[in-house]
Backbone and ligand atoms as CSV (ligand in chain L), in Angstrom:
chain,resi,resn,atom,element,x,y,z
A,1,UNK,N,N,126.385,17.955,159.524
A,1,UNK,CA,C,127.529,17.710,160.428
A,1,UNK,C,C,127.787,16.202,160.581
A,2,UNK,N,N,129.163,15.848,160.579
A,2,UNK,CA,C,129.507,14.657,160.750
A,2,UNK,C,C,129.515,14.016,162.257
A,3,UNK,N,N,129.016,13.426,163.210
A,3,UNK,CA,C,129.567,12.941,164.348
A,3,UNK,C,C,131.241,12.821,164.572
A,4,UNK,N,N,132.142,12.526,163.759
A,4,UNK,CA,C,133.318,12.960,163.604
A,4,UNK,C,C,134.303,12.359,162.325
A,5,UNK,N,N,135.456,12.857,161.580
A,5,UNK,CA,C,136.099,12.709,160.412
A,5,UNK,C,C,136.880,12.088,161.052
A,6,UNK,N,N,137.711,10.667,160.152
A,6,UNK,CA,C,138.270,9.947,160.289
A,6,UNK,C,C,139.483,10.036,159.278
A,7,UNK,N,N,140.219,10.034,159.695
A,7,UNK,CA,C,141.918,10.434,158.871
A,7,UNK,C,C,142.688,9.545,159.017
A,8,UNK,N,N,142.625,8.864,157.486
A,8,UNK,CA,C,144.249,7.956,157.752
A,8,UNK,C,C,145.603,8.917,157.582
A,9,UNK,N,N,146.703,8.366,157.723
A,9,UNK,CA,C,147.781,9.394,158.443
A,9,UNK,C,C,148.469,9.408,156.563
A,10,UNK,N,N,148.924,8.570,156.289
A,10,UNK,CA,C,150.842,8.493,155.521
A,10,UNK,C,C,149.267,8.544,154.143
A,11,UNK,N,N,149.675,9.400,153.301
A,11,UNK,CA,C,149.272,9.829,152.145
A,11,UNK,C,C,147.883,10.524,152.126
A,12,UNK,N,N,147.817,10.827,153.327
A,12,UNK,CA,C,146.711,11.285,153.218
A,12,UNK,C,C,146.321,12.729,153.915
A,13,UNK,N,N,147.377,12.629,155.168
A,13,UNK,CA,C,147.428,14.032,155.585
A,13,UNK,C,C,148.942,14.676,155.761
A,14,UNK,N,N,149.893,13.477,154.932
A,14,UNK,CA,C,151.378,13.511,154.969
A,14,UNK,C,C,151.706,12.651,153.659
A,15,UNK,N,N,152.991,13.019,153.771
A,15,UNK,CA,C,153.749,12.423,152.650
A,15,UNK,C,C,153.869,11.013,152.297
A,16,UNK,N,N,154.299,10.371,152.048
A,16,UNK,CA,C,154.142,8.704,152.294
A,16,UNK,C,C,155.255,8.007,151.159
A,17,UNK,N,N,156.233,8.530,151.497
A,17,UNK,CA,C,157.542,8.447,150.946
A,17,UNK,C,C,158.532,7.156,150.974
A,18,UNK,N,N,157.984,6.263,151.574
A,18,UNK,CA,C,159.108,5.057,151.393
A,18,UNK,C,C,157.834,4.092,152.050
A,19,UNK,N,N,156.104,4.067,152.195
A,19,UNK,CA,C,155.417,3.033,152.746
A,19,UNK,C,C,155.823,2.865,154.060
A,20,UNK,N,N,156.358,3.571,154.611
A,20,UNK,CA,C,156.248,3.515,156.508
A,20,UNK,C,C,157.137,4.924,156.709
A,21,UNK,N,N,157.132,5.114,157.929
A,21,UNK,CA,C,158.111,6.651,157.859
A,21,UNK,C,C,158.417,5.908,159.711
A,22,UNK,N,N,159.867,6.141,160.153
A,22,UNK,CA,C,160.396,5.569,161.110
A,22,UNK,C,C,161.038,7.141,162.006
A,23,UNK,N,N,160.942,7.919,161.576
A,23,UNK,CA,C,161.743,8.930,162.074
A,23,UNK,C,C,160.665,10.290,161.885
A,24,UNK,N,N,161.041,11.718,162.780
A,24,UNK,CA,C,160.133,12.464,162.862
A,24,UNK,C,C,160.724,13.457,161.690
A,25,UNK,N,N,162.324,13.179,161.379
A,25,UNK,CA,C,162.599,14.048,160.287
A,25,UNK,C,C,162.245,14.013,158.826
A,26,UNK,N,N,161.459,12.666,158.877
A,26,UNK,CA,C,160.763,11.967,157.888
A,26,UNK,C,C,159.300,12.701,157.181
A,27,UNK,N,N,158.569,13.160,158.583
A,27,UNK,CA,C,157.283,12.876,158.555
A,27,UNK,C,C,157.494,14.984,158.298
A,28,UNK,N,N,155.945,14.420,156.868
A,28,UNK,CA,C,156.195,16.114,156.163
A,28,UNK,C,C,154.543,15.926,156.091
A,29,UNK,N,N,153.881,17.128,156.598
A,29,UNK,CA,C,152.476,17.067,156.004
A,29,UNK,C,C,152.138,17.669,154.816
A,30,UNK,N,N,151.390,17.825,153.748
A,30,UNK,CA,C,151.127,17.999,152.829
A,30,UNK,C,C,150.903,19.724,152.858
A,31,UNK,N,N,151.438,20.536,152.003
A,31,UNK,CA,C,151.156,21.904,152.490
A,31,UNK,C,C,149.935,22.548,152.645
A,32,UNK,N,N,148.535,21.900,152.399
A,32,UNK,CA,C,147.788,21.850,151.951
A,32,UNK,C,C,146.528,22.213,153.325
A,33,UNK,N,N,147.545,20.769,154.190
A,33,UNK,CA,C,146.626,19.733,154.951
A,33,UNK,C,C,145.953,20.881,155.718
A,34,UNK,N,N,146.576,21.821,156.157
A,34,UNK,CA,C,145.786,22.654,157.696
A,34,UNK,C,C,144.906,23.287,157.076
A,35,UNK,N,N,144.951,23.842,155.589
A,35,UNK,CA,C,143.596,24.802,155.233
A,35,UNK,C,C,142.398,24.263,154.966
A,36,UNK,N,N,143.388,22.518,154.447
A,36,UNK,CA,C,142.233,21.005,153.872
A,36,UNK,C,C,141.295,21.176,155.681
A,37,UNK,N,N,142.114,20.960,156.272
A,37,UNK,CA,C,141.782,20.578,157.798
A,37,UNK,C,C,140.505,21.456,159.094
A,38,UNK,N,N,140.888,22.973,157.931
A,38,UNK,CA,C,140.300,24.441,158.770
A,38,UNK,C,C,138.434,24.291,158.152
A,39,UNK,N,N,138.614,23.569,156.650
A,39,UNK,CA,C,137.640,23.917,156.250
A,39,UNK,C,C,136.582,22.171,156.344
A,40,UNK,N,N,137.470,21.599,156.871
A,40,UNK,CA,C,136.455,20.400,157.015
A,40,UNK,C,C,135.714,20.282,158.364
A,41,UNK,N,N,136.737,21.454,158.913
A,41,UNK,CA,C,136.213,21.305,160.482
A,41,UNK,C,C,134.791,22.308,160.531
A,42,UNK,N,N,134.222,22.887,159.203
A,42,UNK,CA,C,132.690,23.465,159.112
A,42,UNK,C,C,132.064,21.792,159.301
A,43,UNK,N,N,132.153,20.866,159.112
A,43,UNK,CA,C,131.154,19.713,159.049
A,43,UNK,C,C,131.435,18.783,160.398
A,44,UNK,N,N,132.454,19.093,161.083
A,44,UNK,CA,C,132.753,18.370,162.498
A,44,UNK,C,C,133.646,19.269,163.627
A,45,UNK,N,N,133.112,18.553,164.852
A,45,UNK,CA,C,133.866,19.114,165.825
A,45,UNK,C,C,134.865,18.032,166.291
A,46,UNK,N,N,134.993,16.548,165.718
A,46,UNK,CA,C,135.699,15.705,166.317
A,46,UNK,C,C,136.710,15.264,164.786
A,47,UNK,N,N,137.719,15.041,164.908
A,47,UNK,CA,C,138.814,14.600,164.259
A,47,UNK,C,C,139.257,13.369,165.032
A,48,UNK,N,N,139.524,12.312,164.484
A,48,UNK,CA,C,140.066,11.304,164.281
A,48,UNK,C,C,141.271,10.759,163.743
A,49,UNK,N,N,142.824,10.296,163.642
A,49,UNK,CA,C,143.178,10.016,162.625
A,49,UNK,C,C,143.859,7.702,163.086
A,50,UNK,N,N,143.684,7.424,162.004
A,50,UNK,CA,C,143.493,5.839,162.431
A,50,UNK,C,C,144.542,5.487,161.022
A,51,UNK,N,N,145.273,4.726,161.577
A,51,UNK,CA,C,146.498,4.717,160.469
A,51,UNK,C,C,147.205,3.116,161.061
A,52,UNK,N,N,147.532,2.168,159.932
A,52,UNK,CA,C,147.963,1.234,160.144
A,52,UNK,C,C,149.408,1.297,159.824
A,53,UNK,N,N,150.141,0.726,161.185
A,53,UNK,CA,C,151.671,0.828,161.404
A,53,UNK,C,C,152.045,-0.464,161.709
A,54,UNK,N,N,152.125,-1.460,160.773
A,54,UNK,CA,C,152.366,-3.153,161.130
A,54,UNK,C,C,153.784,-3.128,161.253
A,55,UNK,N,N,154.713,-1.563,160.821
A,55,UNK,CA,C,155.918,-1.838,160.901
A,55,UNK,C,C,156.962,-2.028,162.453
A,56,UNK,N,N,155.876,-1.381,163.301
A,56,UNK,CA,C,156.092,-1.545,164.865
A,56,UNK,C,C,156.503,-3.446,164.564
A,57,UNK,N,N,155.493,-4.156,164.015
A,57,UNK,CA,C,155.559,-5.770,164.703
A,57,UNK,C,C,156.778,-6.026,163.840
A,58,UNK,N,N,157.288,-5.813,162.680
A,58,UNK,CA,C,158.424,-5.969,162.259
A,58,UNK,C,C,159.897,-5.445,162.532
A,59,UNK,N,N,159.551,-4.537,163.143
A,59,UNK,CA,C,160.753,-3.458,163.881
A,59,UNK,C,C,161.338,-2.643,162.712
A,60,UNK,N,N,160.381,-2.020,161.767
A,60,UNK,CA,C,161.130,-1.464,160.926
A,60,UNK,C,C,160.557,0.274,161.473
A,61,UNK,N,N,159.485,0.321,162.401
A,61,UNK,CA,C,159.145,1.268,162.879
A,61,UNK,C,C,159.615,1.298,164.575
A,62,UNK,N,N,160.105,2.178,165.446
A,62,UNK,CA,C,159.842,1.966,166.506
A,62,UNK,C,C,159.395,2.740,167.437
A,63,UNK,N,N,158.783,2.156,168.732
A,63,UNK,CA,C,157.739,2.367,168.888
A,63,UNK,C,C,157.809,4.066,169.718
A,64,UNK,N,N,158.862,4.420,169.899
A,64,UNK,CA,C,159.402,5.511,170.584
A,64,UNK,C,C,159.050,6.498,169.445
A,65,UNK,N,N,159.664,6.106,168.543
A,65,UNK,CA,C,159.340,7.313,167.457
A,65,UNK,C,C,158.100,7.303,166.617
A,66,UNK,N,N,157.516,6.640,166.652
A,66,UNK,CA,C,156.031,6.439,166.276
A,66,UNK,C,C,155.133,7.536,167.245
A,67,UNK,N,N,155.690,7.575,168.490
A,67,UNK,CA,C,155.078,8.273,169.615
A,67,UNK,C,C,155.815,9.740,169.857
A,68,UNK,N,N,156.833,9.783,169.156
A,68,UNK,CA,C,157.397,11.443,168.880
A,68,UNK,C,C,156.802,11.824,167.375
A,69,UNK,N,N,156.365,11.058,166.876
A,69,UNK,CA,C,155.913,11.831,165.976
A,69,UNK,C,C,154.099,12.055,165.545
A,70,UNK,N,N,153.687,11.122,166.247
A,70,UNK,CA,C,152.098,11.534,166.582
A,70,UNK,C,C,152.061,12.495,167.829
A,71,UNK,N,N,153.073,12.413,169.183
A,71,UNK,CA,C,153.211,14.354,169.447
A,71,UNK,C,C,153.182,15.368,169.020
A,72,UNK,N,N,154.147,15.224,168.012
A,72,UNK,CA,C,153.936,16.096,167.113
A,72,UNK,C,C,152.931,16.504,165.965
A,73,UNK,N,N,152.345,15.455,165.588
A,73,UNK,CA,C,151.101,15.906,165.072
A,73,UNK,C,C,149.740,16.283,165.840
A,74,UNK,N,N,150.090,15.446,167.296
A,74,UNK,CA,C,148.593,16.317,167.992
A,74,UNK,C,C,148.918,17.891,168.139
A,75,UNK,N,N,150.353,17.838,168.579
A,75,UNK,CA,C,150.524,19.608,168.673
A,75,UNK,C,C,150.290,20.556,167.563
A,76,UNK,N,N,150.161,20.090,166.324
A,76,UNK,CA,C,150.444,20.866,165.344
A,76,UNK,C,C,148.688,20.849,165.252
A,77,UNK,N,N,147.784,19.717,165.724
A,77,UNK,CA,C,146.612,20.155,165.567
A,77,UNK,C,C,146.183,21.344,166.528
A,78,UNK,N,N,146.676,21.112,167.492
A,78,UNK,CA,C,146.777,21.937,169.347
A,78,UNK,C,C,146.311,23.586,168.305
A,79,UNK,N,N,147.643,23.448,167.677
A,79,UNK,CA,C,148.397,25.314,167.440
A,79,UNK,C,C,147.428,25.553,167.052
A,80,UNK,N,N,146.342,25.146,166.035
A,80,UNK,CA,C,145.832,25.690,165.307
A,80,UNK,C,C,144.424,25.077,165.689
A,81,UNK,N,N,144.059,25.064,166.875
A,81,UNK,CA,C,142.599,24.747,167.773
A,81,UNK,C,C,141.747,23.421,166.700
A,82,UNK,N,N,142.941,22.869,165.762
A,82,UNK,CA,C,141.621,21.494,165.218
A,82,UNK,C,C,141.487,20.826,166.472
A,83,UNK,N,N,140.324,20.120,166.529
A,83,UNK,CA,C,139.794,19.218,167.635
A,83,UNK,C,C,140.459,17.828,167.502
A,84,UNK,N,N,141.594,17.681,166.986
A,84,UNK,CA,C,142.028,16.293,166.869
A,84,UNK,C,C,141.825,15.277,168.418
A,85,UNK,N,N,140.927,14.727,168.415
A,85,UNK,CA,C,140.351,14.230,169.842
A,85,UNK,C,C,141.170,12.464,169.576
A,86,UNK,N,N,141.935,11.737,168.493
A,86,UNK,CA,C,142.855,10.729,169.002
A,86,UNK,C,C,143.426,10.641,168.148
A,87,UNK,N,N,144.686,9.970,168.193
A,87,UNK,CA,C,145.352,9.145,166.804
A,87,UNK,C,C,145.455,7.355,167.407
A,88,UNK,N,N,144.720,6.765,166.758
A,88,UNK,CA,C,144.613,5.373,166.502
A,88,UNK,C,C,145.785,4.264,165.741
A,89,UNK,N,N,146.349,3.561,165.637
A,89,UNK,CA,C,146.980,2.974,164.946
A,89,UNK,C,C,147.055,1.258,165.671
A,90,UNK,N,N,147.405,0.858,164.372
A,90,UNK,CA,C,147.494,-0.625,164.711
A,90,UNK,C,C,149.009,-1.513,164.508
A,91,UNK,N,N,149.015,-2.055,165.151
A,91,UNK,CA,C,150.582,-2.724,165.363
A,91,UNK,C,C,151.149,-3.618,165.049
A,92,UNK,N,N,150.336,-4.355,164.052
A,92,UNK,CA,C,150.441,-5.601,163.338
A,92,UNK,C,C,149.735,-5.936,161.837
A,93,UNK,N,N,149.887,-6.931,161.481
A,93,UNK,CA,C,148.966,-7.770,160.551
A,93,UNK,C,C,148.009,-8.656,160.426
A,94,UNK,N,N,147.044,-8.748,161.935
A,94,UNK,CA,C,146.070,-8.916,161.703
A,94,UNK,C,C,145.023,-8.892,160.884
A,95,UNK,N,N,144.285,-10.208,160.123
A,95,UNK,CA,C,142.819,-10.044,159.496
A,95,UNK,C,C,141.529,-10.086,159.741
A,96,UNK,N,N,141.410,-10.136,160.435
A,96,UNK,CA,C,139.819,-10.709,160.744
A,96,UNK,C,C,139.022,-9.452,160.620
A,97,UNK,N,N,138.073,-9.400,161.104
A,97,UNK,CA,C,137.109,-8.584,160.605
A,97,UNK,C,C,137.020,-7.624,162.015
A,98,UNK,N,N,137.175,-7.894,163.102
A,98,UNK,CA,C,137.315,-6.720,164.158
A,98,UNK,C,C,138.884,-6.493,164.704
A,99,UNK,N,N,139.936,-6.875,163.879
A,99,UNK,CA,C,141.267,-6.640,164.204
A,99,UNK,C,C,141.499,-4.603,164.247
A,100,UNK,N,N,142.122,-4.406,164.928
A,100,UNK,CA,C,142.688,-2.545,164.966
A,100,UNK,C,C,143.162,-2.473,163.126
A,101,UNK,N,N,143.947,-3.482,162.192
A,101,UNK,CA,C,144.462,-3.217,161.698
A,101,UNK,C,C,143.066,-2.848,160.287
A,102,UNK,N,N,142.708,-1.683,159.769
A,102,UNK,CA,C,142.250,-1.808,158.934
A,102,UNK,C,C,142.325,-2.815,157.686
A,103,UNK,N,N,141.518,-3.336,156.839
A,103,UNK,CA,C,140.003,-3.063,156.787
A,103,UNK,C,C,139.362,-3.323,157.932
A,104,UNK,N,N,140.054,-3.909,158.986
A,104,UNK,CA,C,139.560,-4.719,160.603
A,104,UNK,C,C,138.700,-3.302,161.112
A,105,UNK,N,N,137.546,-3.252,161.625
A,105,UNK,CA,C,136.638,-2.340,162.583
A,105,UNK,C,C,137.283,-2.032,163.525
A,106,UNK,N,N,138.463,-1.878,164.245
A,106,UNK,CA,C,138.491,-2.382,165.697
A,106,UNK,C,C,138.802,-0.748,166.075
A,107,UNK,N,N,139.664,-0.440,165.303
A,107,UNK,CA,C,139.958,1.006,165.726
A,107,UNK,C,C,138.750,2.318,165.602
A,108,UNK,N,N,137.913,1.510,164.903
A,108,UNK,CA,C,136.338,2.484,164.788
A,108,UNK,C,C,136.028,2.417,166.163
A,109,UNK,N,N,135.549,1.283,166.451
A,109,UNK,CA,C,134.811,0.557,167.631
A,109,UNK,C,C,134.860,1.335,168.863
A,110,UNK,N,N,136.681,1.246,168.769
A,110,UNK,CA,C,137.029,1.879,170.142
A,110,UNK,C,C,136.615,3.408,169.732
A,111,UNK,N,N,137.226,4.108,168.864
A,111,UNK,CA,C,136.866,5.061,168.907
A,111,UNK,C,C,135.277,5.866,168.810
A,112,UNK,N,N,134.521,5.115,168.681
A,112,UNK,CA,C,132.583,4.843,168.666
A,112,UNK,C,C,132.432,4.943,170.472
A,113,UNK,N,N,133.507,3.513,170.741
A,113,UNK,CA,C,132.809,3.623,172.516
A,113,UNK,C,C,133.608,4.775,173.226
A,114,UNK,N,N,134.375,5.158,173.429
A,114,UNK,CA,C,135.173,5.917,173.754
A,114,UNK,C,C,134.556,7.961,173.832
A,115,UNK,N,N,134.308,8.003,172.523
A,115,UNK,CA,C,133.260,9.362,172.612
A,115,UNK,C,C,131.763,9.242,171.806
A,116,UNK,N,N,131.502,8.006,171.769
A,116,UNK,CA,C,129.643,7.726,171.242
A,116,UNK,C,C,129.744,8.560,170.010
A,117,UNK,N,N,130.172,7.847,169.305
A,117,UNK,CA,C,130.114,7.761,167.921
A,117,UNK,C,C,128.994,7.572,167.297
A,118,UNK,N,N,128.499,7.907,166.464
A,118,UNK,CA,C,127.292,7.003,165.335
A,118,UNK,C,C,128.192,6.370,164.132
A,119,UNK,N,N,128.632,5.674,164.180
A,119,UNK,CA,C,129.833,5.882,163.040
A,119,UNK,C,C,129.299,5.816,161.311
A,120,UNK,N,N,127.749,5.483,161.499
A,120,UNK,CA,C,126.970,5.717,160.330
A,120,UNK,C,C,127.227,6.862,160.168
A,121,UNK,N,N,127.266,7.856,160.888
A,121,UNK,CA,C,127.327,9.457,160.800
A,121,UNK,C,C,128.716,10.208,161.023
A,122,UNK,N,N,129.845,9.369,160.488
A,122,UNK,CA,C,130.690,9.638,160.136
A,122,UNK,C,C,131.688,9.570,159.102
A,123,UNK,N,N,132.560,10.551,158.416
A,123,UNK,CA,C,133.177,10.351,157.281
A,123,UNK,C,C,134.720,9.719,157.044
A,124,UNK,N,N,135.086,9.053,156.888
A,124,UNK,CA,C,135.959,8.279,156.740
A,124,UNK,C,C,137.239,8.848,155.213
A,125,UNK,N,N,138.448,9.381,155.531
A,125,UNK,CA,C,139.038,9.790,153.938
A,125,UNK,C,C,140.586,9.414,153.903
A,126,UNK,N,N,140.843,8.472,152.339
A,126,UNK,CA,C,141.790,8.058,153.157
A,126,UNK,C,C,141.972,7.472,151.709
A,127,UNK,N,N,143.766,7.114,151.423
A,127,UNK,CA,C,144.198,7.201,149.947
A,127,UNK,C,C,144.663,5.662,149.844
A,128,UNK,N,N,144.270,4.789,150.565
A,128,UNK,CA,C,143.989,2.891,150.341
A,128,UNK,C,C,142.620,2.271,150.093
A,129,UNK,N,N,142.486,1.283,149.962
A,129,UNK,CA,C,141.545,0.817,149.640
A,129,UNK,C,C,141.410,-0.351,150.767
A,130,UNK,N,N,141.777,-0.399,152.253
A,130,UNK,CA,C,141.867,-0.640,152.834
A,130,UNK,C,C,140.725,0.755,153.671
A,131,UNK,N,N,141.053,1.850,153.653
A,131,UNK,CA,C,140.669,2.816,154.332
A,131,UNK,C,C,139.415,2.815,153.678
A,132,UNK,N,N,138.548,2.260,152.095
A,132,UNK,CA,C,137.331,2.553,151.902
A,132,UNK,C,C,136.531,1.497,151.831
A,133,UNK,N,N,137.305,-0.250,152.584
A,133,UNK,CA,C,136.475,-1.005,152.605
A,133,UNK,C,C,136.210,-1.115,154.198
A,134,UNK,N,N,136.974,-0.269,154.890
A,134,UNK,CA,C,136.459,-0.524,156.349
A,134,UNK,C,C,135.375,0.726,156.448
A,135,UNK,N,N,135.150,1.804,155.775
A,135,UNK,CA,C,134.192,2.528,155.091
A,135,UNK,C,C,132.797,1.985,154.882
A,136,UNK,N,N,132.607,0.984,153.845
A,136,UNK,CA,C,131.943,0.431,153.801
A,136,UNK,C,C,131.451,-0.392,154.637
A,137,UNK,N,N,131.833,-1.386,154.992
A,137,UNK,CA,C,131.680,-1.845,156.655
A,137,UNK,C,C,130.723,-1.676,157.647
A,138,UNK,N,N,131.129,-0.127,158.151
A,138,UNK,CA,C,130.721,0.555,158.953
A,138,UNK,C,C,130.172,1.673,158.750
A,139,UNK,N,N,129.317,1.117,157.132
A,139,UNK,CA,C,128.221,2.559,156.776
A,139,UNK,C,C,128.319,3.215,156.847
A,140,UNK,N,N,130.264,3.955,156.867
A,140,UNK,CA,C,130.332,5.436,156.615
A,140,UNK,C,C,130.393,6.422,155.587
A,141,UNK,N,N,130.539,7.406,155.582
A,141,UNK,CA,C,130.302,8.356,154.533
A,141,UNK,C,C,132.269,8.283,153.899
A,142,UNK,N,N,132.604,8.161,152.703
A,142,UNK,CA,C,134.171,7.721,152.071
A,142,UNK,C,C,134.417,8.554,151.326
A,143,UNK,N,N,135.402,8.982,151.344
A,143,UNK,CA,C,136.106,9.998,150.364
A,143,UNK,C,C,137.648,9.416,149.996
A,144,UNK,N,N,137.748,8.842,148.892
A,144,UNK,CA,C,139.252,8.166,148.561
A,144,UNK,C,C,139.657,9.615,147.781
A,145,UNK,N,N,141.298,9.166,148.535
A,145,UNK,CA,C,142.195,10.531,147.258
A,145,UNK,C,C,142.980,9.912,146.696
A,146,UNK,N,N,143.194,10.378,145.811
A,146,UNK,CA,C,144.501,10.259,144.812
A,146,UNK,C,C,145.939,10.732,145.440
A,147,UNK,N,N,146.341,11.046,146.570
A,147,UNK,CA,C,147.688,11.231,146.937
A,147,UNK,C,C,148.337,10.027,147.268
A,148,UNK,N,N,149.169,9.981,147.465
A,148,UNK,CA,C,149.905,8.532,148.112
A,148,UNK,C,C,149.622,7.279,147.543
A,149,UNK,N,N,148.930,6.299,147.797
A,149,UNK,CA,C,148.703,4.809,146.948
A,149,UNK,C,C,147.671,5.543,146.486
A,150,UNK,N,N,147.183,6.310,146.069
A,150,UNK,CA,C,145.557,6.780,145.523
A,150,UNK,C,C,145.307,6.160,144.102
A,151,UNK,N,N,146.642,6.846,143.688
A,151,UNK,CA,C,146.552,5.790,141.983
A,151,UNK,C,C,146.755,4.614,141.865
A,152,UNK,N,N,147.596,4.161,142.587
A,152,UNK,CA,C,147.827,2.399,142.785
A,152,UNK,C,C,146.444,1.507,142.736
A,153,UNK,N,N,145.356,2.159,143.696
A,153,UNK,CA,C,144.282,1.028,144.250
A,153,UNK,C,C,143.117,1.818,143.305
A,154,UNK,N,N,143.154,3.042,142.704
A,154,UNK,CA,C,141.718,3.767,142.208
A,154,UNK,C,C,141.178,2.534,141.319
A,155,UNK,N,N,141.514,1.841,140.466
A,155,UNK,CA,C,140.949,0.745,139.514
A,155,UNK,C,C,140.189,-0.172,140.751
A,156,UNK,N,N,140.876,-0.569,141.742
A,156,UNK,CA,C,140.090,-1.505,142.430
A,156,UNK,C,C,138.912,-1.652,143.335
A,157,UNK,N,N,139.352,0.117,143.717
A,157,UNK,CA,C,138.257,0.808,144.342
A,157,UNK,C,C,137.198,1.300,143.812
A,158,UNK,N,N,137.445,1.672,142.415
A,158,UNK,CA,C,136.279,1.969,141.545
A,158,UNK,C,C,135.214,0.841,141.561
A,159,UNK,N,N,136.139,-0.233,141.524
A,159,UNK,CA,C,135.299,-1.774,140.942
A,159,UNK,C,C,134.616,-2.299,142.437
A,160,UNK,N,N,134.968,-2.153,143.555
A,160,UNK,CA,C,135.073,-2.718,144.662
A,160,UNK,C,C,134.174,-2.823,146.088
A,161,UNK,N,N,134.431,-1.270,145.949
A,161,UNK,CA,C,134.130,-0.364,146.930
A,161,UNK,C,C,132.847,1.101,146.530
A,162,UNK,N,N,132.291,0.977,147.142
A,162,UNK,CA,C,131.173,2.014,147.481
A,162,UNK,C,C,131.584,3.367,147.991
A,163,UNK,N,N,132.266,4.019,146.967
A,163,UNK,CA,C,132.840,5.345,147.354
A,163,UNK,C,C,132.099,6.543,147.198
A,164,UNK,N,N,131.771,7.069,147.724
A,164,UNK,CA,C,131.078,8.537,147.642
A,164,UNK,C,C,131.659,9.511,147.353
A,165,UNK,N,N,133.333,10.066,147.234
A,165,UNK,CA,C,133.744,10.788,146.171
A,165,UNK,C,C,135.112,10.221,146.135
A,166,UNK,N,N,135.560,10.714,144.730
A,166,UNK,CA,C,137.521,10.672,144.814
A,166,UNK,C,C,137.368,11.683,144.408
A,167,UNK,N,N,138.867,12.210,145.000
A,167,UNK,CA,C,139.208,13.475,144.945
A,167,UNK,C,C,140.641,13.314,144.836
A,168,UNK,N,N,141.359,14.665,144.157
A,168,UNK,CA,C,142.792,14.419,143.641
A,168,UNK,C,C,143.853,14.976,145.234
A,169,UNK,N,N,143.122,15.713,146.423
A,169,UNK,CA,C,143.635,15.807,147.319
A,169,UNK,C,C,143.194,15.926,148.582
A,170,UNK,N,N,143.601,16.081,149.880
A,170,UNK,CA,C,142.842,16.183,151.038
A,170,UNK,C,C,141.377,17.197,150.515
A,171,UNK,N,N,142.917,19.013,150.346
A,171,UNK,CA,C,141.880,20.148,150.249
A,171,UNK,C,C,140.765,19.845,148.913
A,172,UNK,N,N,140.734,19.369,148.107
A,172,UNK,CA,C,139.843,19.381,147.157
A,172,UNK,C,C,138.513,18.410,147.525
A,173,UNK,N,N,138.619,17.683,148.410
A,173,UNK,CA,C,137.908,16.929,149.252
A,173,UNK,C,C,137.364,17.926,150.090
A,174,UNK,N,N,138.007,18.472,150.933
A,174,UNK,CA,C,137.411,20.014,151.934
A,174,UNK,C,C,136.662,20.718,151.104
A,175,UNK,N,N,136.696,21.579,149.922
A,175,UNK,CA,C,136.034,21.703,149.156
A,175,UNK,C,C,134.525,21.299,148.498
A,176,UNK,N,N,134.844,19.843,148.257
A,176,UNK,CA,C,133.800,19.310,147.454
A,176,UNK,C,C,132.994,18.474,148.666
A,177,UNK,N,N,133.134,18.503,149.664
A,177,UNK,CA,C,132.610,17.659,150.363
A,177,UNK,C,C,130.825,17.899,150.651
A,178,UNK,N,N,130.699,19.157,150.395
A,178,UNK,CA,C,128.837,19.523,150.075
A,178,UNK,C,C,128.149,18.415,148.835
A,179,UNK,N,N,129.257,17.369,147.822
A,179,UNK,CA,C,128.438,17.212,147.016
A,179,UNK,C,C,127.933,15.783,147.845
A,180,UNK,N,N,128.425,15.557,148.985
A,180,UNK,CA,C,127.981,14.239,149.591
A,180,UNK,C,C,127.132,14.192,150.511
A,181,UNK,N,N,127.182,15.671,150.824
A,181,UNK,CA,C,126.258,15.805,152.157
A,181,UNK,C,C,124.402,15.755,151.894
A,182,UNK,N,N,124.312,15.927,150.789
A,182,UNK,CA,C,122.439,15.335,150.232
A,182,UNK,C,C,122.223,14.181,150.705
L,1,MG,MG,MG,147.481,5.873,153.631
């Protein structure tokens, strides 16, 4: 069992169709995601999802609809009893090393103090290479996919990053995720 799974949002448990999504008529989850979602929840009772939105500081996102449409994704976890216990996001372009904005720790942190995390003992999955060096980091368990930037960054992440599996989708990750648990 994981202390809890960590989900980046836009290609990973949704579509990621233009690199930011501003509207809720936008935002499509992968058809995949709830059965990906039913069967990962055998290894956790806590869900996470932590997703960087720098388009808030540019105004190409705003912040009203950023917040109608993570409603809508806690409800859609609601319907179907996943434990989605937060959605995290960061609001800028911050670097440093404890900034919210991934690879930055900050959105772990809080979410570590917040429900006592081990975050060693948690899995992290997520289709940037941003999402598997804050992974590394924070000694978590990584699963990169191939949906969304997955093919863009796989060369760099191969070379880079300390990944414990790629996988071609959420569910095939739900699936294979016993080969990490040794
Ligand atoms: Mg992503």
């Amino acid at each position: 069992m994981f202390d809890a799974i960590f989900l980046d949002r836009d290609g990973t448990i949704s579509h990621d169709p233009y690199g930011y999504i501003n509207n809720l008529s936008d935002y499509h989850f992968f058809d995949y995601t709830f059965k990906a979602l039913r069967l990962l929840h055998r290894y956790t009772d806590k869900f996470f999802i932590v997703t960087n939105q720098s388009g808030i500081s540019t105004g190409k996102i705003d912040i009203n609809n950023l917040e109608n449409i993570h409603s809508f994704i806690s409800n859609e976890f609601e319907k179907r009893k996943l434990p989605l216990k937060n959605i995290y996001f960061s609001d800028n372009y911050d670097e440093d090393y404890f900034s919210m904005r991934k690879p930055g720790i900050g959105m772990f942190q809080k979410a570590s103090k917040e429900f006592n995390l081990e975050l060693e003992n948690c899995l992290m999955i997520g289709d940037s290479i941003v999402d598997m060096q804050v992974g590394d980091r924070l000694k978590m368990k990584t699963i990169f996919l191939l949906t969304g930037m997955g093919n863009d960054y796989i060369d760099d992440v191969r070379s880079s990053c300390d990944v414990n599996l790629v996988s071609n989708n959420l569910l095939e990750a739900a699936k294979d995720i016993k080969l990490i648990l040794q």
